[in-house]
C-alpha positions in Angstrom: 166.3 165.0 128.4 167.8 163.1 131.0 171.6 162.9 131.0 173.1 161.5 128.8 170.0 160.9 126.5 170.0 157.2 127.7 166.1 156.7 128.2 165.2 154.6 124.6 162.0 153.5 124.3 160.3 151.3 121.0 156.8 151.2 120.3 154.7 149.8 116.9 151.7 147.7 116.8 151.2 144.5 118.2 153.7 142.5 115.4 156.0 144.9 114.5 159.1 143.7 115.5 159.8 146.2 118.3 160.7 143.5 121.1 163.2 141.8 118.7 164.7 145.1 118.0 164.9 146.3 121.1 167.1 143.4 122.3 169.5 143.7 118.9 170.4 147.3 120.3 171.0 146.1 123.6 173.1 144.2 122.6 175.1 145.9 119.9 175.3 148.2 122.6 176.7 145.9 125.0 179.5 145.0 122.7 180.2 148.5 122.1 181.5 149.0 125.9 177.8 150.7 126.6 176.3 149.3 130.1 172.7 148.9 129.2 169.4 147.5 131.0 166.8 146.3 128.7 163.6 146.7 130.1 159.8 146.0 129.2 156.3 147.6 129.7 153.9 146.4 131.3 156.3 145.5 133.4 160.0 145.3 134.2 159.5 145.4 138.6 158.1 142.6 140.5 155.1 144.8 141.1 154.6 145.6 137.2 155.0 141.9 136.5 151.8 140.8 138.3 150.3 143.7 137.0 150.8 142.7 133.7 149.7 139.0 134.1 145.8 141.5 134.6 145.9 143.4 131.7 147.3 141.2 129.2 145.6 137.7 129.3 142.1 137.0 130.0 139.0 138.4 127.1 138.8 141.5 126.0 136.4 143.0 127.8 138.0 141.8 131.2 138.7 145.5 131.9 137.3 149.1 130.9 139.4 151.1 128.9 139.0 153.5 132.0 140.7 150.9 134.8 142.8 149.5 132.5 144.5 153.1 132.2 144.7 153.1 136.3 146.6 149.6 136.3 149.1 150.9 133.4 150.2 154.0 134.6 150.6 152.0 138.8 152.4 149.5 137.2 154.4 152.4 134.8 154.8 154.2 138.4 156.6 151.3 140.0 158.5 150.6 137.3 159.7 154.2 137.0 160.6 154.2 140.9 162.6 151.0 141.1 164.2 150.2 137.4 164.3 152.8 134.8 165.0 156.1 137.2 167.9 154.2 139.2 169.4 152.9 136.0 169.5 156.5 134.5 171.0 157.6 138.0 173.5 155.0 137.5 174.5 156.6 134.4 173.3 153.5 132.2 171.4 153.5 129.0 167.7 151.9 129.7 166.4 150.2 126.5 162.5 149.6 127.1 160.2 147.7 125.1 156.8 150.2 124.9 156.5 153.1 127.6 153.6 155.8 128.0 152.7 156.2 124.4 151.6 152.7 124.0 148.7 153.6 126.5 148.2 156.9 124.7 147.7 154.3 121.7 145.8 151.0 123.3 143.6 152.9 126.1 143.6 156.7 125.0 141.9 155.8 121.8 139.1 153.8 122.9 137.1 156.3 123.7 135.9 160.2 124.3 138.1 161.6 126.9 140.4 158.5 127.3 143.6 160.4 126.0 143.5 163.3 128.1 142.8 161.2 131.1 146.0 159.5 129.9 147.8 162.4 129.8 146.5 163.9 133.0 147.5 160.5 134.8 150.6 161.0 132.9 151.4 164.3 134.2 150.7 163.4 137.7 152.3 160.4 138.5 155.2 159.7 135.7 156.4 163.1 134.3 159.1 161.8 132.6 159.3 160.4 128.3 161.8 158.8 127.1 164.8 160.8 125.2 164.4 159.0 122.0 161.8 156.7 120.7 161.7 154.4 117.8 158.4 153.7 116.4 158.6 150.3 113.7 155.9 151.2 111.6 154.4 147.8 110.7 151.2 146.6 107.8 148.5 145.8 110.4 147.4 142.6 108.7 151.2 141.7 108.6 151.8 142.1 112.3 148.1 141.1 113.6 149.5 137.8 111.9 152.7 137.8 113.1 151.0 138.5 117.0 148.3 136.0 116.7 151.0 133.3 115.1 153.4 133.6 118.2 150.2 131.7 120.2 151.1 132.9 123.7 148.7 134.0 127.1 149.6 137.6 126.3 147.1 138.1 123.3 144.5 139.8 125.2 144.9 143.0 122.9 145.7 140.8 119.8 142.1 140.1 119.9 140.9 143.1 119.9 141.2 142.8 116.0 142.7 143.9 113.1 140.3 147.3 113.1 142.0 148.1 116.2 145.3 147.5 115.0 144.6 150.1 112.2 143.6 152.7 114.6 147.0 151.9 116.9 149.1 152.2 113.4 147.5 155.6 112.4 147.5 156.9 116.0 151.3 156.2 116.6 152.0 157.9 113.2 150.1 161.2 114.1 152.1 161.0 117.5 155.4 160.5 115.7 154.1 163.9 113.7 153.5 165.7 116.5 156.5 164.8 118.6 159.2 164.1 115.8 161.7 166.2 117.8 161.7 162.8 120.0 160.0 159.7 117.9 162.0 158.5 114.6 159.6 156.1 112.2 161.6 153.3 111.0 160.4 150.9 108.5 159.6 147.8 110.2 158.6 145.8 107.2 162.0 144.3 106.2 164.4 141.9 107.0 165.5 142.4 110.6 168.9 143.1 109.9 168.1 146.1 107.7 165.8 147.1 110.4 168.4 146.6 113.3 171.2 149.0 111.1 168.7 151.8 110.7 168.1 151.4 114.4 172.1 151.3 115.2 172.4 154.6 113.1 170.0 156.4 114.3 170.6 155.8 118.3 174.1 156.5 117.3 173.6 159.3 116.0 171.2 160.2 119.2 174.1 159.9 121.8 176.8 161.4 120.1 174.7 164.3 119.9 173.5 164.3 123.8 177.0 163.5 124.7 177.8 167.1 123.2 174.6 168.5 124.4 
């Protein structure tokens, strides 16, 4: 854990409401006297940002599941390096919108292997999680929808199809299983309000406890 607990990540299925969430505890945060950087993956460095512009627009076979784990974890590398680890130095809270179990999800389960080449790529180059994530569990016909109705570039993975958003759902539930010490499943099919005060509670609740940790 780092110090302070301040590493917060949210993951979910394309749809789920994680980015919208995300940005309502930044900002409660904020308000509270917190000093907070909201971050995103791919992403959130300059080098990240063209790296995501490859992975996330273009068909779906515009990368193997294999390179495709090679440009997440460089682009999760640089982003480590020059956002997230001298925020946490800084003694801030870092808020970030998917982190390494996203590719665990999208890459490692496309294929023999795939996840403990994640992992091992994980291992060698990141070596850090986050101290708390929030995982909005989300139907994957109601957030495919939700995804496909925002009609952006970034829908590479969107049409991948609802099949694959099944197997990202039940994936990121038997990771929240096997790591509930750090991921909490919130319900992400309600109003975001009600989402947004489960969220509050819980990261409250988080950082009370690391603060007397």
């Amino acid at each position: 854990m780092t110090a302070g607990g301040g590493f917060i990540s949210f993951e979910g299925i394309d749809g789920s409401g994680k980015s919208t969430q995300a940005r309502l505890l930044a900002d409660a945060l904020r308000k509270g006297g917190q000093d907070v950087l909201l971050t995103r993956e791919p992403g959130g460095s300059a080098g990240a940002e063209e790296i995501r512009k490859l992975v996330l627009e273009g068909p779906p076979d515009r990368w193997s599941p294999e390179t495709e784990i090679l440009l997440f974890t460089a682009a999760r590398r640089d982003h480590l390096e020059r956002t997230i680890r001298p925020a946490l130095d800084a003694g801030r809270i870092v808020i970030c919108d998917r982190f390494a179990d996203s590719t665990r999800m999208y890459q490692g389960l496309r294929g023999a292997g795939l996840r403990l080449m994640v992992d091992s790529l994980h291992d060698l180059m990141i070596g850090q999680e986050p101290d708390l994530t929030l995982l909005i569990d989300m139907d994957p016909t109601t957030g495919l929808a939700r995804a496909l109705g925002r009609q952006g570039a970034e829908e590479r993975f969107e049409s991948f199809g609802q099949q694959m958003q099944e197997q990202m759902r039940a994936g990121f539930l038997a990771l929240a299983r096997d790591n509930s010490d750090r991921i909490r499943v919130i319900d992400g099919a309600r109003a975001p309000e009600e989402v947004a005060a489960d969220v509050a509670r819980i990261v409250a609740d988080h950082l009370a406890r690391a603060t007397v940790a």
